[in-house]
N, C-alpha and C positions, 0 to 999 in steps of 0.2 A: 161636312161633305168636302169642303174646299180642301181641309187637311188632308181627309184620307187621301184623295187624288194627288196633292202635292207630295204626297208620303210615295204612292204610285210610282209619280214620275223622278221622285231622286232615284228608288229603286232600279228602274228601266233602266235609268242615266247612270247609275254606277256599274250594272251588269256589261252593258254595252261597252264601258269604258274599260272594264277588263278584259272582256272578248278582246279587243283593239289592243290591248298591252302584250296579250302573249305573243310571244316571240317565233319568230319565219327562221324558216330552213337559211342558212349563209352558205354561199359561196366563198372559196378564199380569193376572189376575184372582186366582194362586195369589198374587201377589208382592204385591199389594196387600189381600191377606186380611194379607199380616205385618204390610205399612205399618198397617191399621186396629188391628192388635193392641198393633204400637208408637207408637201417637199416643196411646190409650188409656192405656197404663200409663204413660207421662208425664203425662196431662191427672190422674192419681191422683195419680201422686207431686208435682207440683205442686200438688196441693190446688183443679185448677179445677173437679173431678168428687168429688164424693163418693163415690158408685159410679157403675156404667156409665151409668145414666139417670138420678143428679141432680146437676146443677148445686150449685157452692157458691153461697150467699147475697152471697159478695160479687164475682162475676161473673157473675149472671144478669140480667136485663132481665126482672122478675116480671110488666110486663105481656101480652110475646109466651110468657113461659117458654123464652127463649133465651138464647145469649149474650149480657152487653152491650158494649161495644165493647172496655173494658179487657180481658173474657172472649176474644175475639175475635180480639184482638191477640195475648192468651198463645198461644192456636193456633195463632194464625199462625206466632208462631217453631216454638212446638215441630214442624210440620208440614215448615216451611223446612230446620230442624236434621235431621229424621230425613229428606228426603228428599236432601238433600247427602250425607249418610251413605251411604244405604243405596242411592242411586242414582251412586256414583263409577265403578262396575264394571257393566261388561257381564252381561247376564241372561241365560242359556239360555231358548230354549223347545225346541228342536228341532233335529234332523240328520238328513241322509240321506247314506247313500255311493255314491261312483262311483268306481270303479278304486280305486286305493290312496289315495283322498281321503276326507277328510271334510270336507260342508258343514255347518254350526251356525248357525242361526240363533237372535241375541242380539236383546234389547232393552233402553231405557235412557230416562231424561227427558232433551229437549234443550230445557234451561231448565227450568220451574219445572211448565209444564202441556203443553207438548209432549211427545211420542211417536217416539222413531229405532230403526230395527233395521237392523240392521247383518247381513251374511253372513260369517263367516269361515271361510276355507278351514284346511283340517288335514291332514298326513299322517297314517294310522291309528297309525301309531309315538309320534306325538306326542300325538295326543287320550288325555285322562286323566278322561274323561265331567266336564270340570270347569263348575260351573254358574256362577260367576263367573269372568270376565274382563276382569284391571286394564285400563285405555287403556294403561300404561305398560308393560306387558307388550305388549302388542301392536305399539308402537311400535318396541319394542327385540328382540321373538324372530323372528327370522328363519326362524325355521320354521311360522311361521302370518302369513297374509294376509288382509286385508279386500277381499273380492270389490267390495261394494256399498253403498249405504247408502240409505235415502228416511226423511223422517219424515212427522208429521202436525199440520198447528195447527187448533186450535178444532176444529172439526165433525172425528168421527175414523172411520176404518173397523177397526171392533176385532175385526169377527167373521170368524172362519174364519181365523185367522192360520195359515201354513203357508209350506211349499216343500216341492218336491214337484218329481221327476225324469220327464219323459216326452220322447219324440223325443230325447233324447241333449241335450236342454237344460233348466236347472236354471231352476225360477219361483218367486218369490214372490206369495203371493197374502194379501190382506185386504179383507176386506169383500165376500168372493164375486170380488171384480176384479182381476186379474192386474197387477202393479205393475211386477213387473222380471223381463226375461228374459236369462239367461246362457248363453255356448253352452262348453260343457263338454268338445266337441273343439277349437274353435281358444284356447279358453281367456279369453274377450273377452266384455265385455257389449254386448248387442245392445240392447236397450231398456229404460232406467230414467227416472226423473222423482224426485232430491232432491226438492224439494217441490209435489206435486201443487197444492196450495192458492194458493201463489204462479204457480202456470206454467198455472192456470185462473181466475185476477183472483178469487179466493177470496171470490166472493159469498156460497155456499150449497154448503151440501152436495150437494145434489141438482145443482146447474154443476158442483160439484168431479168428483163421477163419472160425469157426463157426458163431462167432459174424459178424463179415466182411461180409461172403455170404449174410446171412438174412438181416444186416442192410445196407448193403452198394452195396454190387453185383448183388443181384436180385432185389433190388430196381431202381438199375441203369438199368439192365438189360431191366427192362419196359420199363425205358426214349428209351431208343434206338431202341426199337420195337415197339414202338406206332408211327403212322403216325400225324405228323406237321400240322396245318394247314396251 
């Protein structure tokens, strides 16, 4: 009797501890709370911070109370250093499933201040709720594919990042505006734009999603409001 219950409770205790393992929606604002944490404990261990809010004496600029440029420069690498690191691998934010798929959507820097997210496709057998994803791995596992990709430079659309499944086609969305539309029965992207910025003469933000709405948003817009046959 003692066993079977003991058998019980590892049970419970291992179901429970998996429920707790899978993996939460991210913000790219979760992943850049780490960046701030690790620029931080390098600006110490380097000696350019004292603590969090004072500058050493011999990288500050005492007439702004800022960095001065030798200050400046040390940031600069360390910033460089940690985001080469910590940006080599693909980033989760999010997935939805359709049939025996799953879609994940990743983000990553493309370059130093740009923004790419990427879509990769999974079979459920293969997804391991994993929040990083090598390039090198992706390259080489033939059982995951990259549907899509767009990024962003300068002026960015951060807000509402998502995908999201309706009318039987898979959408990314950011900044409220519909980026890319996938159709998920022939298996084929129907409308994407790599780089919005470039493919609207990347005045302003306010042209950039301009261009976006007309070419991208309310085009998709129809896919999703017209009835399937």
């Amino acid at each position: 009797m003692k066993k079977s219950i003991l058998f019980l409770l590892t049970i419970i205790s291992f179901s429970c501890q998996s429920q707790t393992e899978k993996i939460e929606d991210r913000t790219i604002y979760y992943y850049f709370e780490q960046i701030g944490e690790l620029e931080l404990k390098q600006l110490l261990e380097q000696k350019v911070l004292i603590d969090s809010v004072t500058i050493a004496e011999k990288y500050k600029d005492s007439s702004i109370n800022r960095l001065n440029v030798e200050g400046f420069q040390k940031y600069a690498d360390i910033k460089m250093n940690i985001y080469q690191s910590f940006f080599k691998d693909y980033l989760y934010q999010q997935k939805v499933e359709y049939g025996n798929d799953i879609y994940v959507l990743y983000f990553t820097m493309a370059g130093f201040d740009d923004m790419e997210w990427n879509i990769i496709k999974w079979t459920k057998e293969n997804w391991n709720e994993e929040e990083r994803l090598s390039i090198e791995r992706l390259e080489k596992d033939k059982n995951i594919k990259k549907i899509l990709w767009n990024y962003d430079e300068a002026d960015k659309n951060l807000e509402n990042i998502r995908i999201f499944i309706k009318n039987e086609y898979l959408v990314m969305e950011r900044g409220n505006l519909y980026h890319s539309l996938y159709d998920l029965r022939s298996k084929k992207v129907i409308l994407n734009e790599e780089s919005p910025w470039n493919a609207s003469n990347g005045k302003d933000k306010v042209e950039m999603n301009k261009w976006i709405k007309e070419n991208l948003h309310d085009k998709i817009e129809q896919y999703l409001n017209t009835k399937r046959e």
